[in-house]
N, C-alpha and C positions, 0 to 999 in steps of 0.2 A: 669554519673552514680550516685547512693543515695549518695553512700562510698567510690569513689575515680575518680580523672579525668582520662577521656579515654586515653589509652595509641596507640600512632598508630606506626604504624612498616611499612618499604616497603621493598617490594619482592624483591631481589636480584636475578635478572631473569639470566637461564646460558647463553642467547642467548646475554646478556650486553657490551659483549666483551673489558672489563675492569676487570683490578686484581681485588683480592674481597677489599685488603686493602686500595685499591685508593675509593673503591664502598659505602665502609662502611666509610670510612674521608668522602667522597661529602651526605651521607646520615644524617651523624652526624652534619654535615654544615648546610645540610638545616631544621635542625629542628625535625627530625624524634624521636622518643624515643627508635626505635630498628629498627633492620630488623628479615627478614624471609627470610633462607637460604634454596638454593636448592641442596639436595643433592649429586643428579648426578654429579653438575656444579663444587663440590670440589673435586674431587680426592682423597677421601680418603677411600672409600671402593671400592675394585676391587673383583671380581668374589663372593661376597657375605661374603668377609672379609675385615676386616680396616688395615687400611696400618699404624703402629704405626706412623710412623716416619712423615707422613704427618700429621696424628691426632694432633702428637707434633706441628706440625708449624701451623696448621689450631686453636688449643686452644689459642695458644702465639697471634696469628693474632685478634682472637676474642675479648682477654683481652684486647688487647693494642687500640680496639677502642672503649673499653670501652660503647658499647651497649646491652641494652638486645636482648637476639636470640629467634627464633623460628627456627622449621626446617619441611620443605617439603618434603616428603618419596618421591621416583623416582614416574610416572605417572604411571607405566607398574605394583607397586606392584599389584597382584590382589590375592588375599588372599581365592578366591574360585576356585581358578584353581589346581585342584586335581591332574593333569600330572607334574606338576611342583613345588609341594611343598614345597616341600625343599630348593629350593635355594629360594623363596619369603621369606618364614620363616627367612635364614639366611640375607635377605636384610635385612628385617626389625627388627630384631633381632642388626645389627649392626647401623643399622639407630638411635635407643634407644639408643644405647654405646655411637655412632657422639652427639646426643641432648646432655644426659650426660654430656659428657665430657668437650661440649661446652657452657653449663650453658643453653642450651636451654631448654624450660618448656613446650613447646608444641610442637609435633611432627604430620602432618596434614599427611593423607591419603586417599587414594582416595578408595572408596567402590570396589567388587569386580563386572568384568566383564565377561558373557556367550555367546556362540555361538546362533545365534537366532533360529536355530532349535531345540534343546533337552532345550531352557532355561524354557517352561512349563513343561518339565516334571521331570526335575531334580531340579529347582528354589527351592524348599523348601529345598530341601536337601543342596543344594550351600548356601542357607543363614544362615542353622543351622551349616555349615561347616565352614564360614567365620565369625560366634556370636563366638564359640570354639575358633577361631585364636584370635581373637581380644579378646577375655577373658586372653589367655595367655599374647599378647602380653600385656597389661593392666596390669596384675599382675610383668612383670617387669617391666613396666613402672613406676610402682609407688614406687619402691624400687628406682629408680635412681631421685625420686624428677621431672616426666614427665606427662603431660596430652596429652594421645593419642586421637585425634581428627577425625573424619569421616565426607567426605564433599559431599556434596549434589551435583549433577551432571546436565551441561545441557544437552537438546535434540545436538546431534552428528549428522551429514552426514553418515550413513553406510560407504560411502568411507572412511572418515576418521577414524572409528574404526574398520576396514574390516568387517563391518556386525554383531560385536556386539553389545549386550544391557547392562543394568545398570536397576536398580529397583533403582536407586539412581538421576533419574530424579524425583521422589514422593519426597520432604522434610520430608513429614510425614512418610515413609517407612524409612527413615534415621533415623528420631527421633525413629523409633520403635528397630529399629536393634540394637540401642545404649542403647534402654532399656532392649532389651532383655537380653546383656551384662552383666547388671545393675553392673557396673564396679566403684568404683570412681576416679579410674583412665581414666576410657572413660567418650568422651563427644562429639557434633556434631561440624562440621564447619559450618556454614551460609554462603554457598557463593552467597550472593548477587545475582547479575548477572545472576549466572546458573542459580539461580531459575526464573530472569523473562524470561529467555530464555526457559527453559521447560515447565514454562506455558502457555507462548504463542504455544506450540505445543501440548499441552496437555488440551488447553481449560480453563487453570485455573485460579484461583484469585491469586494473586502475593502475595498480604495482609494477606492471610490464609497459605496458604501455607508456610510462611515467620514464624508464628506464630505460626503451627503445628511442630516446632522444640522447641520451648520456652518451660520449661526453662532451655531445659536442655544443650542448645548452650554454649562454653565454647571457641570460637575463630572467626573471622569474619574476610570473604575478603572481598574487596572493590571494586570495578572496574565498571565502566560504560558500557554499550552497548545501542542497541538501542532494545532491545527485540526480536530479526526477532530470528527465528529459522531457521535453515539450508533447503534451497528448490532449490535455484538459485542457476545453477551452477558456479562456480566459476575454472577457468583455476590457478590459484594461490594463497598461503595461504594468498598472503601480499594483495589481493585484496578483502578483508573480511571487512577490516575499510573503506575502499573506496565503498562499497554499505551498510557498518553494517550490515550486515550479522553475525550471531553467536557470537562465545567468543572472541569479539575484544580486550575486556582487555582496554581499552580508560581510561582517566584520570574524575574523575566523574565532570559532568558540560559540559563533553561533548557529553555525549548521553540522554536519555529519563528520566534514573530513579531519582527517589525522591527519594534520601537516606534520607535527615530530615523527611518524613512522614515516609517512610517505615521503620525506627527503633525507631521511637518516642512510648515511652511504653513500648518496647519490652521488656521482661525479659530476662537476662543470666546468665550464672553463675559468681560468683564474681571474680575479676581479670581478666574475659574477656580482650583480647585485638583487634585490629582490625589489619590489613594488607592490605594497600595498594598493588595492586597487576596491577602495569600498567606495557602495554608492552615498552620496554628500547626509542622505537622510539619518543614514544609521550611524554614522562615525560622528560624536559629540566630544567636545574635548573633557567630559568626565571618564570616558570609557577610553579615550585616547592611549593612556598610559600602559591602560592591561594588554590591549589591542596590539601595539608595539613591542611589549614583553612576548607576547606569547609569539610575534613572527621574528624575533630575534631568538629566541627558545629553537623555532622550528628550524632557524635557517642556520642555526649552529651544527648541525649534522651534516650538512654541505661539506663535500670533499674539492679541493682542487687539481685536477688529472688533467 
């Protein structure tokens, strides 16, 4: 970047099956400048409240490994789903408190999702209902010292979103939703990946669409695939990186994409950081080293505008 070197963080996946304190020592080992924490995977919000007492041991656990955090809202919040308001709200409401509390500075989210029958005729109204949420949640985020992030989505299997959709396969409809906001507490996620996966089902330029978020990106995942969007069935999920097929999450260098071109230029916002985001199976701490060179490599081309 102009004004500071790239900071990269790795996803501390819940499916790891490792304590977080052993997860965050082997993270700190190899090099990493932080991680990115998933919320679910800690135990400390249940039914849409924090559990003081873990909150206590999950703060102490973060301190003592002395990394910067990020943190990952659950996958399921969806912030335009009107039957269920309330407890999304109060996920995400305590998701803000977890960042908080845990020194985390950016708190990532996933856009909201619609039934694919009523999504033309209610979509405008779900998105002006989901800008509102994210304006509140924004406004406290910014009082606890938080950047709430919104992440750009790939093309899905119907099977695996039981037949919903997402307006958050377009990167440019993310950048717009985040404007509409116009929050300075909001800002987009770049995730990588999704987006060459939804353009490859959506017909589109990776390169544009990468850069119809710019500038107002404020966090970045990492992760390789090979582009394919979801077609081939597939009998099980673990048989995705064995054809590349979809969000394998691979370590980058192993699938298609050009991180050094495709972020070279790009503009973000300052103190951008990036997040490695590999699945637990592929990432060994023999390959760890290269795996961090080459998204350090990549994330040197990052501009701050």
């Amino acid at each position: 970047m102009s004004d500071l070197l790239p900071r990269i963080h790795l996803a501390l996946r819940p499916d790891a099956g490792i304590p977080l304190d052993s997860a965050l020592a082997l993270a700190k080992a190899a090099g990493f400048d932080g991680t990115e924490l998933s919320l679910p995977s800690l135990g400390v919000v249940i039914g849409g409240r924090v559990r003081e007492d873990a909150l206590t041991r999950l703060r102490r656990t973060v301190a003592d490994a002395g990394l910067h955090t990020t943190l990952h809202a659950p996958l399921s919040l969806n912030l335009m789903d009107e039957d269920h308001a309330d407890i999304h709200m109060a996920v995400a409401r305590a998701a803000l408190r977890v960042a908080e509390e845990t020194g985390a500075t950016v708190l990532v989210v996933h856009p909201g999702w619609l039934p694919p029958g009523p999504v033309f005729a209610v979509g405008e109204g779900a998105m002006r209902r989901e800008a509102e949420r994210l304006a509140e949640l924004a406004a406290d985020a910014e009082g606890r010292g938080v950047l709430v992030v919104i992440e750009n989505m790939p093309a899905v299997s119907a099977r695996a979103t039981g037949g919903r959709v997402t307006y958050a396969v377009d990167p440019a409809m993310v950048a717009a939703q985040a404007r509409a906001v116009a929050h300075p507490a909001l800002a987009t996620c770049l995730d990588i990946s999704h987006a060459a996966i939804a353009a490859t089902a959506r017909g589109a330029d990776l390169a544009t669409d990468i850069r119809a978020m710019s500038p107002g990106i404020g966090h970045i995942h990492m992760h390789d695939s090979f582009a394919r969007a979801p077609g081939l069935f597939l009998w099980t999920h673990e048989e995705a990186a064995t054809f590349g097929i979809g969000d394998t999450h691979l370590p980058p260098g192993w699938g298609v994409l050009d991180f050094d071109a495709l972020l070279h230029g790009l503009k973000v916002r300052p103190g951008t950081r990036v997040t490695l985001e590999i699945a637990p199976p592929h990432l060994t701490p023999d390959i760890a080293p290269e795996v961090l060179a080459r998204a350090r490599r990549a994330a040197s081309g990052l501009i701050a505008g």
